[in-house]
C-alpha positions as CSV (number, residue, x, y, z in Angstrom):
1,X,10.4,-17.9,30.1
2,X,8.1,-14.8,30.6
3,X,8.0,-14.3,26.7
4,X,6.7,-18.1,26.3
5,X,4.3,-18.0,29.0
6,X,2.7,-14.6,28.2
7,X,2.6,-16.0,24.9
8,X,1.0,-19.4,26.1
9,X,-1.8,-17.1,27.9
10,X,-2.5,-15.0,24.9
11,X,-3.5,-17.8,22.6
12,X,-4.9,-20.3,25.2
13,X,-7.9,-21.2,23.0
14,X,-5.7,-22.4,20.4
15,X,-3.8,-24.5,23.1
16,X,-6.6,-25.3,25.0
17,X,-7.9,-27.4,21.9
18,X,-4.3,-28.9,21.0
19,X,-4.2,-30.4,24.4
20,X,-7.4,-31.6,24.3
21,X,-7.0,-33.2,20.9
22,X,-3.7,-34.6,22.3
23,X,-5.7,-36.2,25.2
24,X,-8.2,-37.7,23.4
25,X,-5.8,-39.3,21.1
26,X,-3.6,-40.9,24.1
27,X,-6.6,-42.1,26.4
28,X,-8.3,-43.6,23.2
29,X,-5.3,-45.3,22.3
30,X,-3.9,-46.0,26.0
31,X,-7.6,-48.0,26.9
32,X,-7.6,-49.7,23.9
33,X,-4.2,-50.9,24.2
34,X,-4.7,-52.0,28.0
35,X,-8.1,-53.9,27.5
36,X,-6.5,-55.8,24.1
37,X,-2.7,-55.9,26.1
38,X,-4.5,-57.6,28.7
39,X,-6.8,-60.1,27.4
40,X,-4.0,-61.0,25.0
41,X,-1.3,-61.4,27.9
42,X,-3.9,-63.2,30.1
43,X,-4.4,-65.7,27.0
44,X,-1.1,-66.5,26.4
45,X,-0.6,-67.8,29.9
46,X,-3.1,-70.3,29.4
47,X,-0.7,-71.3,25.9
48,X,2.6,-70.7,26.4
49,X,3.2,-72.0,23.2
50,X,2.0,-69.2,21.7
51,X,3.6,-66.9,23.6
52,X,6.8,-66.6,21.8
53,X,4.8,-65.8,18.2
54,X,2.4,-63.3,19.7
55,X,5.5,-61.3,21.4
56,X,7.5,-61.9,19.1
57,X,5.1,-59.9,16.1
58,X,4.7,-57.0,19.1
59,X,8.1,-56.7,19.4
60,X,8.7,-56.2,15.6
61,X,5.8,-53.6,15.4
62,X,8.3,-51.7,18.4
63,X,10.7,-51.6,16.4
64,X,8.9,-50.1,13.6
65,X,9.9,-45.9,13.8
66,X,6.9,-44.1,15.2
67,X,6.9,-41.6,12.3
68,X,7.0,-44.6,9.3
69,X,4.4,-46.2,11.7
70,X,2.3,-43.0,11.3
71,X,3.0,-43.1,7.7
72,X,2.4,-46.9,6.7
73,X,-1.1,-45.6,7.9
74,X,-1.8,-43.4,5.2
75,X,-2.6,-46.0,2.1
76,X,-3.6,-48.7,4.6
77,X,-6.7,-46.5,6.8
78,X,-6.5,-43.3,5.3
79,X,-5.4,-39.7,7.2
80,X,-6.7,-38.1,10.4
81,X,-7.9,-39.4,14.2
82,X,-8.3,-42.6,13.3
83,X,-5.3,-44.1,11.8
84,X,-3.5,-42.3,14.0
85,X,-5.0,-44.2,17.1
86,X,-4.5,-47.4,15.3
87,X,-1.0,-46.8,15.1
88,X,-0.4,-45.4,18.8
89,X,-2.7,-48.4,20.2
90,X,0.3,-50.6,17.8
91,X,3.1,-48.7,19.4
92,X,1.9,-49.4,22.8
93,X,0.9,-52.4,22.6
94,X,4.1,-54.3,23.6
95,X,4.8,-53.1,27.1
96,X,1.3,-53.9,28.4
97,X,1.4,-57.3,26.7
98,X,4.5,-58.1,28.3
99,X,4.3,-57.3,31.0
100,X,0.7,-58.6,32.0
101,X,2.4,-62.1,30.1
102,X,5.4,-61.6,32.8
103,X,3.3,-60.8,35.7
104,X,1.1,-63.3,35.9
105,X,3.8,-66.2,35.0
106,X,5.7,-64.5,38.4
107,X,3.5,-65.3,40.5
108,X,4.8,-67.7,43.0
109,X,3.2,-71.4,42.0
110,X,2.6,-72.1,45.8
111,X,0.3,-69.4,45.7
112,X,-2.0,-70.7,42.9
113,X,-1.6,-74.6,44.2
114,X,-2.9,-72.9,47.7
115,X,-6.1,-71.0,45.9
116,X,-6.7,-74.4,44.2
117,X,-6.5,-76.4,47.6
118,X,-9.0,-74.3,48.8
119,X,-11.5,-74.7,45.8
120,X,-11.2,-71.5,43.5
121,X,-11.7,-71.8,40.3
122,X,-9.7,-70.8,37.3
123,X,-11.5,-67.5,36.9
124,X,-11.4,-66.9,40.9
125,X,-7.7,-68.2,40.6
126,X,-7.0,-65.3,38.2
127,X,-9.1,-62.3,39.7
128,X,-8.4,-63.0,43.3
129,X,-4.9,-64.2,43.2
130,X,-2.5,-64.1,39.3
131,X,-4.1,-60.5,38.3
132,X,-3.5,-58.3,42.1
133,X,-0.2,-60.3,42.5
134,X,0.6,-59.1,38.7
135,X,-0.7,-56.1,39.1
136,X,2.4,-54.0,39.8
137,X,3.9,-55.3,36.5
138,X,0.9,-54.6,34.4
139,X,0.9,-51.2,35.8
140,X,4.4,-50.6,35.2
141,X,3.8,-51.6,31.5
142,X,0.8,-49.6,31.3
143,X,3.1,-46.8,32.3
144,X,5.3,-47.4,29.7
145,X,3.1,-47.5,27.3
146,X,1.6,-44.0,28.1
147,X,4.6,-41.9,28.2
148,X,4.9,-43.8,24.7
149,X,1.6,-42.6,23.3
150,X,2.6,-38.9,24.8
151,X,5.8,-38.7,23.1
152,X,4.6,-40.4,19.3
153,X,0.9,-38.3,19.7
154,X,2.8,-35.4,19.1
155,X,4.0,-36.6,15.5
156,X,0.2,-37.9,14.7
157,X,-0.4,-34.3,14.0
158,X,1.5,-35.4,10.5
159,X,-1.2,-37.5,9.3
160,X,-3.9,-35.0,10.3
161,X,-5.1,-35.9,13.9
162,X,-4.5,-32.6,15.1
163,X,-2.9,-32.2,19.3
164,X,0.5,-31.1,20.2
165,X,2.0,-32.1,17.1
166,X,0.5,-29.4,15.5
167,X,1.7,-26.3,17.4
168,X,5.5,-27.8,17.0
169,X,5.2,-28.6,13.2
170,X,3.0,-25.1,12.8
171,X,6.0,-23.3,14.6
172,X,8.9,-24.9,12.3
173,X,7.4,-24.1,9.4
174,X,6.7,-20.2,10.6
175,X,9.9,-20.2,12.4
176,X,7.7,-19.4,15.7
177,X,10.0,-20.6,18.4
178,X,7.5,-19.6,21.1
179,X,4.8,-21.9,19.0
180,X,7.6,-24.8,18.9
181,X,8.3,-24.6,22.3
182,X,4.4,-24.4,23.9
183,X,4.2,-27.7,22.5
184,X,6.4,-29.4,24.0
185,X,6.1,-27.2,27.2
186,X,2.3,-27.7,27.6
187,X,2.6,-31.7,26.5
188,X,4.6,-31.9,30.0
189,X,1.5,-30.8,32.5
């Protein structure tokens, strides 16, 4: 443990610029997927109809492995940052979608009928009464989705986006094993 951290403290320059890469890459990715999570979950309580397709598609991009995620990138948007934000905002997607979906169609009905006795309007409805009652859901989702984007940020060093990723795969291939396990270490705190 002494060798890995004297080791981590010796080339912090180098790992002070994989973690930032590796930050910029999750908040990007992690805002983008709650703003479109959101709306889209928000939307499809107003058509339920809809909801079923629109999940349903999320779902299937889930179950899509991160890496061939990554990799169906490559012909479609090219190699570096920005395909591989594309495909972590896809990966995330789901859980924030869901569960803003599931939130707000929780919320007890006697609550909304109440808001609308007393003259809210739809929008009112949904910022002062479906959104903060939903909010422990969404953020649950939103939590979900970011220890998702952590985890698969790692492997978007693959395609070129630099982070993490690229002190694990630049240990392997040097057979470094205080370089493979910084990354992981450091992608922790």
């Amino acid at each position: 443990m002494m060798g890995l951290l004297s080791f981590i403290l010796s080339r912090r320059a180098q790992l002070s610029l994989a973690i930032w890469e590796h930050i910029q890459l999750s908040i990007v990715a992690l805002l983008t997927a709650v703003a479109v999570g959101m709306l889209v979950g928000i939307a499809l309580t107003r058509s339920p109809k809809l909801a079923g397709l629109v999940i349903g598609m999320a779902s299937v991009v889930q179950t899509i492995p991160s890496l061939a995620l990554l990799g169906f990138m490559i012909p479609l948007i090219g190699i570096g940052v920005g395909p591989a934000i594309v495909a972590l905002f896809l990966y995330s997607l789901l859980p924030i979608l869901r569960n803003t979906y599931t939130g707000i169609q929780g919320v007890n009905d006697s609550l909304i009928e109440a808001g609308i006795g007393m003259g809210m309007t739809a929008s009112q409805l949904l910022f002062m009464v479906e959104l903060p009652l939903a909010l422990p859901v969404i953020m649950a989702g939103i939590r979900t989705a970011a220890v998702t984007i952590i985890g698969v940020a790692a492997l978007a060093s693959l395609i070129g986006a630099g982070g993490l990723g690229d002190l694990i795969f630049g240990g392997i291939s040097m057979a470094n094993n205080k370089l493979i396990f910084a990354g992981p270490f450091l992608q922790h705190f």
